[in-house]
N, C-alpha and C positions, 0 to 999 in steps of 0.2 A: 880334331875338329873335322867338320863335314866340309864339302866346299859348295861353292853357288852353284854351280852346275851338276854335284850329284845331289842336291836339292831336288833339283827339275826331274832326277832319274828316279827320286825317290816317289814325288810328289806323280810322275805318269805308270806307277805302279798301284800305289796306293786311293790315288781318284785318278784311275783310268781313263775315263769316259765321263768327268766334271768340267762345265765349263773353265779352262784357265785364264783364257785371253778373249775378250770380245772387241772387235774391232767394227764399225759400221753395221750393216747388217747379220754379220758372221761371227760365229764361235768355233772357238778353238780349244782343244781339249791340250791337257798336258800332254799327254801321250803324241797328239800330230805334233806339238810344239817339238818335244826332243825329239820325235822320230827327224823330225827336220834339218835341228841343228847339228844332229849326228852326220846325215848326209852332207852338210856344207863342212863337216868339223873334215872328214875325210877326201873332200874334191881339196880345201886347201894344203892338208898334208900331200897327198899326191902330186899339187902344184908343185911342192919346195917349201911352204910355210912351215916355220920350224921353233919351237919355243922362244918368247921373248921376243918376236915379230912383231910390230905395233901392223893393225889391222882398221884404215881409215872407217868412218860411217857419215855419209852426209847424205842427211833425208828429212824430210819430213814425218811426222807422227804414223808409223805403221806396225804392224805384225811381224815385219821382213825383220826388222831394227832387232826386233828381240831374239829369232833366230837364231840372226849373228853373232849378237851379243854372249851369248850361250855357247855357239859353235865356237868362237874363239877360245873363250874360257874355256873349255875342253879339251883343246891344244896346246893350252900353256900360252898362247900367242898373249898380245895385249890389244883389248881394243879401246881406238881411240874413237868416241861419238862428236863430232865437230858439228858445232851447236847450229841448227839449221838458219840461224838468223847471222851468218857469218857471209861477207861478200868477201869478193876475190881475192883483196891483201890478207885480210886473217884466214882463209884457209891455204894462200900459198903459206903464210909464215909456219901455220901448224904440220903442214903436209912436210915441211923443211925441217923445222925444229925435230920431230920427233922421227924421219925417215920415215914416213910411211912404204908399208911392200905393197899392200893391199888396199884399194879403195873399193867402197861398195857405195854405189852413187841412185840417188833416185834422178826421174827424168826433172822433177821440178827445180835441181841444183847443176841440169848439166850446163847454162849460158853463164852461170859465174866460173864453174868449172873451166872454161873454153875462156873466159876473158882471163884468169887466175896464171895465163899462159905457164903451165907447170909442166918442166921438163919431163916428156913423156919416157924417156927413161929413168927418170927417178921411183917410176910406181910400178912394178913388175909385175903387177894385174888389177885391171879395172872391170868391176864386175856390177853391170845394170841390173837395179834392182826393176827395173821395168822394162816391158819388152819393147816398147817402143823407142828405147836412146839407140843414140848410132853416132858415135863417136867417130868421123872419119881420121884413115891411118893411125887407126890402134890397132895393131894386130894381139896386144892382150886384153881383147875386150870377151865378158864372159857372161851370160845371161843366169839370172836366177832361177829362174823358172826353169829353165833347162837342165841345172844342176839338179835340182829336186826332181826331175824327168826322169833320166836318165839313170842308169841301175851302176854304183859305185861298191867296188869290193871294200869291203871295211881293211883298214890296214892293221893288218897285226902290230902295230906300235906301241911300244911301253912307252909314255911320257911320266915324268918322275916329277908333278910338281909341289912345288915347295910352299906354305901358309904363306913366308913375307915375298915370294916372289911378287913382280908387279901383273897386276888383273887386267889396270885400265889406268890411261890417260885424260886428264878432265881439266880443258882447257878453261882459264877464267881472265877476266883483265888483269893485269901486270901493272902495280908501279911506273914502271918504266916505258908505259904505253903500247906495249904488245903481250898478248894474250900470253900466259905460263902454263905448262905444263903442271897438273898438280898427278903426284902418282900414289893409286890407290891399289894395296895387296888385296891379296885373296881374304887374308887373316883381316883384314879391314871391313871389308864387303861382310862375311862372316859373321864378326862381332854384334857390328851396326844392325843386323838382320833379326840375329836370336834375340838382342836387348832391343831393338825397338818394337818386335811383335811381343814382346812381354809385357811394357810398360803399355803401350796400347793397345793390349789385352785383342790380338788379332786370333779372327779363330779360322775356321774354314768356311762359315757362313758369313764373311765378309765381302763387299762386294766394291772395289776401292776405284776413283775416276781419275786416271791420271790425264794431268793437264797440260805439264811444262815439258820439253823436252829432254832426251834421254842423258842430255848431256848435264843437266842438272843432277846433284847427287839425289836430291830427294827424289827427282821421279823413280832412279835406281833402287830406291830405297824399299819404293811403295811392291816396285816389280818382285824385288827378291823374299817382300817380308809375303808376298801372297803365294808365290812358290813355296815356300816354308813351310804357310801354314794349309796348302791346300784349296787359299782363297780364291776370287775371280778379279781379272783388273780391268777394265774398259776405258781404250783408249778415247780418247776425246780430240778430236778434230778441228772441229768450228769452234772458237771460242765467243760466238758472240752471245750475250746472254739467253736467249730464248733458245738457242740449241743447249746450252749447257744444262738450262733447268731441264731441258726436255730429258734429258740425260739421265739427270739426277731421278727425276719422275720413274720415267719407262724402266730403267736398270736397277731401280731399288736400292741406290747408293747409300751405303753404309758410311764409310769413309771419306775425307777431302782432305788431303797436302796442298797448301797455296800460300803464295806472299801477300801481304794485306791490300797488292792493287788490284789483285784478283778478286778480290773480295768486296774492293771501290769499285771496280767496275762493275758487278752483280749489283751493290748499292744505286747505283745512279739513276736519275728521273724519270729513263725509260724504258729501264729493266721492268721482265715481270718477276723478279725473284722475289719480292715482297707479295706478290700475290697467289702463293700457293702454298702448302705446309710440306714440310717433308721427315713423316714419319720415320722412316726407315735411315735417316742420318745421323747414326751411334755417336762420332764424333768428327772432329774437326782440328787441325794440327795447322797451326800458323809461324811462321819464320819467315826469316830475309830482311827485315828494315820494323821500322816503328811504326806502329799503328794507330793512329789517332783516337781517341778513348773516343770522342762524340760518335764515331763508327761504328769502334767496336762494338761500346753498348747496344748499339743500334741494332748491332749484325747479331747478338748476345739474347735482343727482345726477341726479335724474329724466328732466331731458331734454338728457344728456349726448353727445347728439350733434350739438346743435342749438348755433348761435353766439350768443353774447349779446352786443348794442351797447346801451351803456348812455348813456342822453343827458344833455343838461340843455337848457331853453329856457321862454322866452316865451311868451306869445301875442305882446305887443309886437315880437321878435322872431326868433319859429317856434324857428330852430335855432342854440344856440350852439356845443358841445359834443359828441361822442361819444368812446365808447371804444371802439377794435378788440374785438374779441374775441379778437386775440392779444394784446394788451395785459393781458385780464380777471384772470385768475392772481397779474401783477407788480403790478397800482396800482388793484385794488380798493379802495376805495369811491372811488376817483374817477370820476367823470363824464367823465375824458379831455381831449381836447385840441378847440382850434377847429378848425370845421366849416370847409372851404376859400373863403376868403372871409371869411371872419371872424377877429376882432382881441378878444381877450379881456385884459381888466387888471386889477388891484386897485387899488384906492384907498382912501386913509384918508380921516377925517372933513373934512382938509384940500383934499381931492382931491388929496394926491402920491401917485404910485406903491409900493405896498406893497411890504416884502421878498418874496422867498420862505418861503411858511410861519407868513407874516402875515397875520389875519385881515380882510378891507376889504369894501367895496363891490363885488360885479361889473361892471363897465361892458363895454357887447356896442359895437365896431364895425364896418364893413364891411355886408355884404350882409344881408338881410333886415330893415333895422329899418323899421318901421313909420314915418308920418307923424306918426301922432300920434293924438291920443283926439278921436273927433268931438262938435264940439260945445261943446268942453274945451280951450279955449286955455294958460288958467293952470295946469292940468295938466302938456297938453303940454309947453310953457317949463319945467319944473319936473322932467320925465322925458328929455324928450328935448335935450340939451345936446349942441353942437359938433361937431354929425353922431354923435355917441354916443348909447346909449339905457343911463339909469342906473338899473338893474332893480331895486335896491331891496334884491337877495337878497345876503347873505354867503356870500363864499367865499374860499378861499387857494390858491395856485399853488405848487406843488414844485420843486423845482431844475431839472426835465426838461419845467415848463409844462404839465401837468396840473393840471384845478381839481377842487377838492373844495368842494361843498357843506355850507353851516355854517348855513342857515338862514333867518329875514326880520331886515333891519332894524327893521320898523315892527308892527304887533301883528297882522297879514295871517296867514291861517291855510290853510295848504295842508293839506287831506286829501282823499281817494278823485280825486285828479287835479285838484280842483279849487281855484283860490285864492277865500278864502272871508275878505268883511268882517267883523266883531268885531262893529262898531257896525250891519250892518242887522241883525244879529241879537237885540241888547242890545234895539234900537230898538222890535223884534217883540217880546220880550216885555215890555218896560214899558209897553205897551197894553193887558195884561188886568191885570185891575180888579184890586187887590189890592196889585200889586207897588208899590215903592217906590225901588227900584233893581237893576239887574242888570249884570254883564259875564263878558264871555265869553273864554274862554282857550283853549288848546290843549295838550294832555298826549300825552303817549307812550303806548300800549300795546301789548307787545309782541307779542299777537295780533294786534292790527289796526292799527298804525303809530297817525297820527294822529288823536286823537279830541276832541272838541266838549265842552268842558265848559263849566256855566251858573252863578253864582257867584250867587244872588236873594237880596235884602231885603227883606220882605213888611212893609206899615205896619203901623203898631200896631196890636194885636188880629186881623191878616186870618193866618188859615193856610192853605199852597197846596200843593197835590202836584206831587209829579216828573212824574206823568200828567197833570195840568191843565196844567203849565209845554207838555210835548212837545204835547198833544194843538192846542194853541192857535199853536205852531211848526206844527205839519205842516197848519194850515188856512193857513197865510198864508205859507210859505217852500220852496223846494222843497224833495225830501227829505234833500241833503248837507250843506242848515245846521240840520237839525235837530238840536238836542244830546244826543250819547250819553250824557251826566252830569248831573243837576242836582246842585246842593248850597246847601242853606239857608243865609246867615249873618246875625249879627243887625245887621254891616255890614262894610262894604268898604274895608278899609286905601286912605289917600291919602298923598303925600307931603305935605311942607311946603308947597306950595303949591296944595296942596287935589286934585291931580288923580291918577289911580286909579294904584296901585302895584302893576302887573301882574306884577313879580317874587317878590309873596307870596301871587300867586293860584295856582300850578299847584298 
């Protein structure tokens, strides 16, 4: 097998001088891309960074990101992209959980950084990806730009690395209310790249807008399948809709990877994205939650010339599921059939195999399943069984082996793309003063799919507002667990055995 980064080496050989990255007003040829990650692959070997190294990244949507991204993979190191909508508890727990040696910080993350109070000896180099940070008493602070400056001997270094070595670290909410490590190989990244520019028939006149950040697999996904094939990727900054259209317009976008709120939001009353056509958008690739049919079709009129692949998957493992787009018409709302390479099943609570049009367990085998959660052995035993990965989500299989999506097993709450704990939430607010108990649920709205509801009991005598409840969320959680609902009660149905009876909460 090829790996992801001699991709990059192959793809600034072969389209030299082809746009590969455009970011704002600038392009970027593959060729600068690796000449780039080369030089930062070599300043960190020189540092001490030494294969199997997790390598932080917390930024906002840039060029720098991808670099790195590359530059570590070159070393064998692992990098971890900690998703830029994290405040200071989930990147200290991440930066802890997985040792980071290395952080590469933008200026826009460094007041969480500084409140995140992170034993400054525990990161053996903090490197600005902007020339304005200034970390006072860091004596390992290192600037980007200067590293690309600066004239580095390349180091005669054999690294020897391995298909299942680990690539990357992709932190996601946890059960248990802090983020998990999910660990993705090279042989992973790899797989997911060849099969999904094939199934999506990606060629080198594709021109793909990525939206979410890098800590999402898919945006990964989009980046490596365009190194692959030669393509172009344009990051996307401003998500508000009229920069997005504008986007989509000016760059001749071909492609779009998005969750269906991304798609609610482009929908809404005073979006212009109903009011322009857009030739040039080949197709269109939807995952992460349910999509409300009144939408979709909506979404379906509008941009009726364009193909819809409808997926299902993991982070644990990337890609289970699509739908043709000539499929989309006959066995909407299903999610389709497995991805090549992949073994999809149902299972009841027994682990036998479910009828057709019986509701079980999805269990994913074959190609792309993950190791396991770093860190998290009793996890992993616990998810990952018999070469299978048991995801936890409900679904049912039709006579023709198409699955349909039904939901979580466990009180796990998917909205805006993301899977989203109950308990780090609950946990956030029964630490301002006042409350006495909380839990958190998940409701339907048919505006916005899934939404965040907050069910409080405030002790005796203490009264709290819906503003106090959010405003106390959005200093301590990022902004997707914040809850769109609060609601008072004067307590919290249990069953017989005392514990919370989430079927009388929505």
């Amino acid at each position: 097998m090829q790996f992801i980064h001699e991709m990059l080496e192959k793809a600034s050989k072969e389209f030299r001088n082809k746009q590969g990255i455009v970011f704002k007003d600038k392009r970027y040829t593959f060729s600068e891309i690796n000449e780039a990650s080369t030089k930062i692959a070599d300043f960190l070997i020189s540092k001490g960074i030494k294969k199997g190294d997790r390598v932080g990244i917390f930024s906002t949507k840039n060029v720098e990101e991808i670099i790195i991204i590359f530059a570590v993979m070159k070393i064998g190191a692992v990098f971890v992209h900690i998703n830029p909508s994290f405040k200071e508890d989930q990147l200290r727990h991440v930066v802890t959980d997985c040792d980071i040696k290395v952080l590469f910080i933008h200026e826009s993350k460094v007041e969480i950084y500084k409140k995140a109070n992170i034993n400054q000896e525990q990161i053996d180099m903090l490197i600005s990806m902007s020339p304005l940070i200034d970390i006072e008493d860091n004596e390992n602070m290192y600037y980007f730009n200067k590293i690309l400056q600066e004239t580095i001997l390349p180091l005669k270094q054999t690294i020897n690395i391995n298909q299942h070595d680990p690539a990357a670290i992709i932190y996601t909410s946890g059960s248990t209310g802090k983020p998990k490590g999910i660990i993705v190989t090279h042989r992973i990244f790899y797989d997911s790249t060849v099969i999904s520019a094939d199934f999506l028939k990606n060629k080198a006149d594709d021109r793909l807008i990525s939206i979410t950040p890098f800590s999402f697999d898919g945006a990964l996904s989009q980046l490596f399948t365009m190194v692959y094939v030669g393509g172009t990727l344009v990051l996307q900054e401003s998500l508000f809709p009229k920069d997005i259209v504008s986007t989509m317009i000016n760059e001749k976008i071909t492609g779009i990877h998005a969750v269906p709120s991304f798609w609610k939001m482009l929908l809404q009353k005073y979006s212009p994205f109903e009011k322009y056509e857009y030739p040039h958008l080949r197709y269109i690739s939807v995952i992460g939650e349910a999509f409300p049919m009144e939408d979709l079709m909506k979404l379906r009129k509008i941009l009726n010339n364009t193909d819809f692949y409808m997926m299902y998957g993991t982070t644990e493992a990337f890609r289970s599921t699509y739908l043709p787009p000539d499929d989309f018409d006959r066995k909407i709302p299903s999610v389709g059939k497995p991805i090549p390479g992949v073994e999809i099943t149902i299972v009841n609570e027994d682990n036998s195999p479910c009828e057709a049009g019986e509701i079980g367990e999805i269990v994913h085998r074959g190609v792309f399943i993950s190791p396991g959660y770093w860190n998290d052995p009793i996890k992993t035993k616990k998810v990952f069984k018999d070469g299978a990965l048991y995801t936890g989500d409900l679904g049912r299989l039709d006579n023709e082996g198409y699955l349909y999506f039904e939901g979580r097993k466990d009180a796990m709450i998917k909205s805006m793309g993301y899977r989203i704990s109950p308990e780090e939430i609950e946990s956030c607010i029964c630490k301002l003063e006042g409350v006495k108990e909380a839990v958190v649920v998940s409701v339907i709205d048919k505006d916005y799919g899934n939404r965040i509801k907050a069910i409080v009991v405030c002790n005796d005598g203490e009264i709290l507002t819906r503003k106090e409840i959010v405003s106390h969320c959005k200093a301590i959680l990022p902004y997707y667990m914040v809850p769109h609902i609060v609601e008072f009660r004067d307590n919290i149905p249990k069953t017989g055995t005392l514990k919370i009876n989430r079927s009388q909460l929505s």
